[in-house]
C-alpha positions in Angstrom: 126.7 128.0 117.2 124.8 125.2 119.2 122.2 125.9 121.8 123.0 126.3 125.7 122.7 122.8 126.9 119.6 122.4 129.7 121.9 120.0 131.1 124.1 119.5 134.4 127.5 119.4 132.9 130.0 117.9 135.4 133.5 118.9 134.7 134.9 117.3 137.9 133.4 113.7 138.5 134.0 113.1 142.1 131.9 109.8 144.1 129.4 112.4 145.5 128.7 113.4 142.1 128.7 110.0 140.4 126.1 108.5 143.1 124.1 111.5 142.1 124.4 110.5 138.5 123.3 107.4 139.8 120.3 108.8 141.3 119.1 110.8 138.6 119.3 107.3 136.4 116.9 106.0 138.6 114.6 108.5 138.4 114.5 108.7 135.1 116.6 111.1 134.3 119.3 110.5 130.8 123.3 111.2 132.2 125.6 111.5 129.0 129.4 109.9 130.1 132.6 108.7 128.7 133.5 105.3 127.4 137.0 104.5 126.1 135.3 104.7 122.7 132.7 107.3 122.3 130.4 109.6 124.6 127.5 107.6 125.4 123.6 108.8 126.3 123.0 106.7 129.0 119.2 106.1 130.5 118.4 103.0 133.1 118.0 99.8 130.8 115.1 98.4 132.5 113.2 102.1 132.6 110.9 102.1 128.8 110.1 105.5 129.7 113.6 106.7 130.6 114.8 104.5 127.1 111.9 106.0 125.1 113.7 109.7 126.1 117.4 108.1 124.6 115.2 107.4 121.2 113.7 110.9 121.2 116.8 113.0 122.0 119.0 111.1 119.6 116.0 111.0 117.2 116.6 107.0 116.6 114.2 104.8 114.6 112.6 102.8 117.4 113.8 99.4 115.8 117.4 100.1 116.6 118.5 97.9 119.6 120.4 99.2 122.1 124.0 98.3 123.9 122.9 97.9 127.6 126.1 98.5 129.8 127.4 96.6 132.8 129.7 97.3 135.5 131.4 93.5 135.3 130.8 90.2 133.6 129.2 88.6 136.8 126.2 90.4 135.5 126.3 88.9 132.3 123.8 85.8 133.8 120.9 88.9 134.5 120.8 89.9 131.1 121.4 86.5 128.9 120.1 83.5 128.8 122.3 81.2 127.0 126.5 81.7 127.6 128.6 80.0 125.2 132.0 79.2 126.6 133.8 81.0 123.9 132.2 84.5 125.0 133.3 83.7 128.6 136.3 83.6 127.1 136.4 87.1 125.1 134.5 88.7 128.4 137.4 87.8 130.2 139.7 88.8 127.9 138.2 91.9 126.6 136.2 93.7 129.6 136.5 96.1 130.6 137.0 97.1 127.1 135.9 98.4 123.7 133.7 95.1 122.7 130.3 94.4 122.7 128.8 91.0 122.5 125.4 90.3 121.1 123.9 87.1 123.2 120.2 85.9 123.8 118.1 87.9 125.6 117.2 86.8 129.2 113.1 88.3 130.4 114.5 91.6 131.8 115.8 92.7 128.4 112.7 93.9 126.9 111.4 94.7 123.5 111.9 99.1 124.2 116.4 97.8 124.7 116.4 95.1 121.3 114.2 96.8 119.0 111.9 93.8 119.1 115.0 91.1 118.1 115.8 87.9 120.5 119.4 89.1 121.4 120.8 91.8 123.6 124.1 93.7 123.1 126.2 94.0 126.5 129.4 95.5 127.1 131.3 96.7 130.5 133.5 99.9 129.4 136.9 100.4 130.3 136.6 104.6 131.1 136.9 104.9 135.0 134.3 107.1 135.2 131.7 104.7 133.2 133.1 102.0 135.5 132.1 104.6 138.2 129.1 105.4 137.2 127.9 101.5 136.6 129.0 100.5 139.9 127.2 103.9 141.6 123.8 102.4 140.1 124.3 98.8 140.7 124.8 99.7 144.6 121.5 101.3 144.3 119.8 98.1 142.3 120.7 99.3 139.1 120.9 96.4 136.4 122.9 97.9 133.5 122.4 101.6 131.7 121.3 101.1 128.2 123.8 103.9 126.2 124.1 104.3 122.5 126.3 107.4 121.5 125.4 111.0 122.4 124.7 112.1 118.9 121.4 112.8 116.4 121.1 109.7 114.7 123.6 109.4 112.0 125.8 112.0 112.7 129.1 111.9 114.2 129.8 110.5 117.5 131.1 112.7 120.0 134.4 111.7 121.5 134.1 115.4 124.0 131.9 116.3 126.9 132.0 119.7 124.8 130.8 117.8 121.6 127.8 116.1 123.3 126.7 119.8 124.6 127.1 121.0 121.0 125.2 118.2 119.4 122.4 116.9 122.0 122.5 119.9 124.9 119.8 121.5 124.1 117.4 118.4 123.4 118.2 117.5 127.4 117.0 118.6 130.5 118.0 120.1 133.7 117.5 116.8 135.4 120.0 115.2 133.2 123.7 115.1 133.4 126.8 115.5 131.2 129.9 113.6 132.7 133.3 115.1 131.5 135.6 112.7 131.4 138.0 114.1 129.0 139.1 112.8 125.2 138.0 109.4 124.6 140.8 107.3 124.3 140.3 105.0 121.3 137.6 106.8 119.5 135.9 104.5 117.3 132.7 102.5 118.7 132.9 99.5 119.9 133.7 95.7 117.9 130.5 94.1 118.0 130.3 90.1 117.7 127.5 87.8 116.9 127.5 85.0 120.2 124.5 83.5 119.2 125.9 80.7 117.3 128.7 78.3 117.2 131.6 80.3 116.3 131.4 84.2 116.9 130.9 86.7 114.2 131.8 90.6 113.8 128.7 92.4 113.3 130.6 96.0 113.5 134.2 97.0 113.2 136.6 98.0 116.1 139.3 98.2 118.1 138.8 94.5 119.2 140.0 92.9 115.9 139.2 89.6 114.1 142.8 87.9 115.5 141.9 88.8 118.7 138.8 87.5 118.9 140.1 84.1 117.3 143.1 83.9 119.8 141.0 84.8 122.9 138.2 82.1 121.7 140.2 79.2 119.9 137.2 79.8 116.9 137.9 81.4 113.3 135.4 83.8 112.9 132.8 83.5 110.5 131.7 85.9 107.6 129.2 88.1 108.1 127.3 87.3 105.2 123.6 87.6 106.5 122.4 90.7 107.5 120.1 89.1 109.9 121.0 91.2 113.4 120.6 94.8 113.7 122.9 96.4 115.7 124.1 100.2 115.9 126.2 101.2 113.1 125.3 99.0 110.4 123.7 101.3 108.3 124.9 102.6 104.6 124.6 105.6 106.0 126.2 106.8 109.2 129.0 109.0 111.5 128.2 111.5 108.5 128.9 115.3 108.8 127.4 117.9 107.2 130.6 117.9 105.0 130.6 116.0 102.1 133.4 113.2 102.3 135.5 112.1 99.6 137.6 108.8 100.3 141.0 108.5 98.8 141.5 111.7 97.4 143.8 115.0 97.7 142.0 117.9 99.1 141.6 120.8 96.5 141.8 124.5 97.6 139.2 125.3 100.6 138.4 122.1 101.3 139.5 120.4 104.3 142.0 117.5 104.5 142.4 114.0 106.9 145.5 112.0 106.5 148.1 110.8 108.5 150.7 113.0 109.1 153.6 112.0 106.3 151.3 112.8 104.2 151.6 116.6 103.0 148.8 118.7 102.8 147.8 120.0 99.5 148.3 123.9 98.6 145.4 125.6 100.1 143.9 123.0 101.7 142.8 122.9 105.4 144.3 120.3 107.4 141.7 119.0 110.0 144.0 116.4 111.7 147.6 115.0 111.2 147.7 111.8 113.3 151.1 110.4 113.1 149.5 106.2 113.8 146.1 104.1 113.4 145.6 104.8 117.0 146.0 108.5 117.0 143.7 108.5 113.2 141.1 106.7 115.3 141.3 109.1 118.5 141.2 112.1 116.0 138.6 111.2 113.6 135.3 112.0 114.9 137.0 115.6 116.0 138.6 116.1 112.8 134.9 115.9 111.1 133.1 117.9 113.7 136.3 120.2 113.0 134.9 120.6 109.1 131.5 121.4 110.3 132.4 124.2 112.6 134.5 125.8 110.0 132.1 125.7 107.6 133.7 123.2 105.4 131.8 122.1 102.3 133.7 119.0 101.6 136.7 116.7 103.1 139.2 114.8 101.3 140.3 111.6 103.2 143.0 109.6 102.7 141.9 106.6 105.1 145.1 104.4 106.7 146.3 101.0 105.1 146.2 97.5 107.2 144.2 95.5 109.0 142.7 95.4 113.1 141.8 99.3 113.7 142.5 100.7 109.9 139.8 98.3 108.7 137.5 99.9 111.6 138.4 103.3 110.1 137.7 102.6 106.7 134.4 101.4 107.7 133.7 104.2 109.5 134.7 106.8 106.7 132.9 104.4 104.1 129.0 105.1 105.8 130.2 108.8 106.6 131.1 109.6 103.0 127.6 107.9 102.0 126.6 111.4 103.6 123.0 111.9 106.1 119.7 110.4 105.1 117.3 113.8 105.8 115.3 114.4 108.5 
């Protein structure tokens, strides 16, 4: 059983309560919210001391840039400063929406937001309450809320209000918010792409797939070859529960069990989640881990889906999660 959180937790987001969000953000304080992917820990991007408390809560290497958050792409131009034509093109296509792009940095994204690179990850979120939220603090002179997800560094996202309060709450304080916005929607983090050079490249899996992204910008999209970009996610080692996680296997007795849902469940095995399409695997995924933990669950057999676009996003995801936690 987690900790109380410290926390405000909002369970009915109204205006009023969103331009007080708003507020806090500008003081300083951290508000945790829905995105269409993941629960994010949001803190003002421009604020090192209110980013330095993201780094500490989440306990997150200081290295690790973070995705700053905006409320449209006309705010694109305050945080970049080089636009290529093709990632006007997937900005209008994609935004609000589950895709980051990875640009060059303009002055006011500093060191404390890209872990010391030249670039800056930007995204505008498709969840009406983040649009809300960004919109609240842009009215106020806000420039973007720098949000990676509202987990301990490594472990699995949260895709619940209640699962932030279980994993973070009681790292937070009563000066800092928890939005509820209900069950994120897709589940999975956002695609990340490369825009720094000619033709974009995928730095991180998602929802936003590699056709996509080549129909929206005219481009093929190159291989990610060089790991010369850190962005969240792209460790070995990551979304990892406490469980162990076996990939590709049928569940033994005691042991919990992920597949999708024509696929029977062993004899004496504990089915975590039965998702019936890709979508619904991605919606359930994170749940059906934190599911395993609260049960007590030593170890998970997964049976990851087939196909390309959001299946290849899963795999990845269950690859670096069955790589298990580095200690800390």
């Amino acid at each position: 059983m987690s900790a109380p959180t410290n926390a405000q937790f909002l369970s009915n987001c109204t205006v009023d309560s969103l331009d007080q969000a708003a507020l806090a953000l500008q003081k300083g304080a951290l508000i945790a919210f829905p995105t269409e992917t993941v629960y994010g820990l949001g803190a003002d991007a421009v604020s090192s001391k209110a980013v330095a408390r993201i780094y500490e809560v989440k306990g997150r290497p200081s290295d690790h840039p973070l995705i700053v958050h905006i409320p449209s792409l006309d705010s694109l131009d305050i945080w970049t400063s080089d636009l290529p034509v093709y990632a006007i093109s997937l900005a209008r296509d994609f935004w609000p929406g589950p895709m980051t792009m990875v640009l060059p940095r303009s002055d006011v994204a500093k060191d404390f937001i890209t872990g010391g690179q030249d670039t800056v990850g930007l995204r505008v979120p498709a969840h009406p309450l983040a649009l809300g939220l960004l919109n609240s603090f842009k009215k106020i002179g806000g420039l973007g809320i720098a949000a990676p997800s509202a987990n301990r560094f490594g472990q699995v996202s949260p895709t619940t209000a209640q699962a932030v309060e279980e994993e973070i709450g009681q790292y937070l304080m009563p000066t800092d918010f928890i939005l509820d916005g209900g069950p994120a929607l897709v589940g999975v983090e956002s695609t990340i792409i490369d825009c720094t050079q000619p033709s974009p490249r995928i730095l991180r899996l998602g929802a936003i797939t590699k056709e996509m992204i080549e129909t929206s910008s005219g481009l093929k999209v190159t291989d990610n070859e060089a790991n010369d970009v850190r962005v969240s996610g792209s460790l070995e080692k990551h979304y990892s529960p406490k469980a162990k996680v076996i990939l590709d296997a049928l569940a033994e007795s005691g042991e919990g069990f992920l597949a999708l849902s024509f696929i029977p469940t062993p004899r004496g095995a504990i089915r975590l989640a039965s998702p019936s399409s890709v979508d619904e695997y991605a919606r359930t995924l994170y749940s059906a881990l934190r599911a395993a933990d609260a049960q007590g669950i030593a170890q998970i057999a997964v049976i990851p889906p087939e196909g390309d676009g959001l299946a290849l996003a899963i795999r990845d995801r269950l690859l670096r999660a069955s790589r298990g936690r580095d200690s800390q």
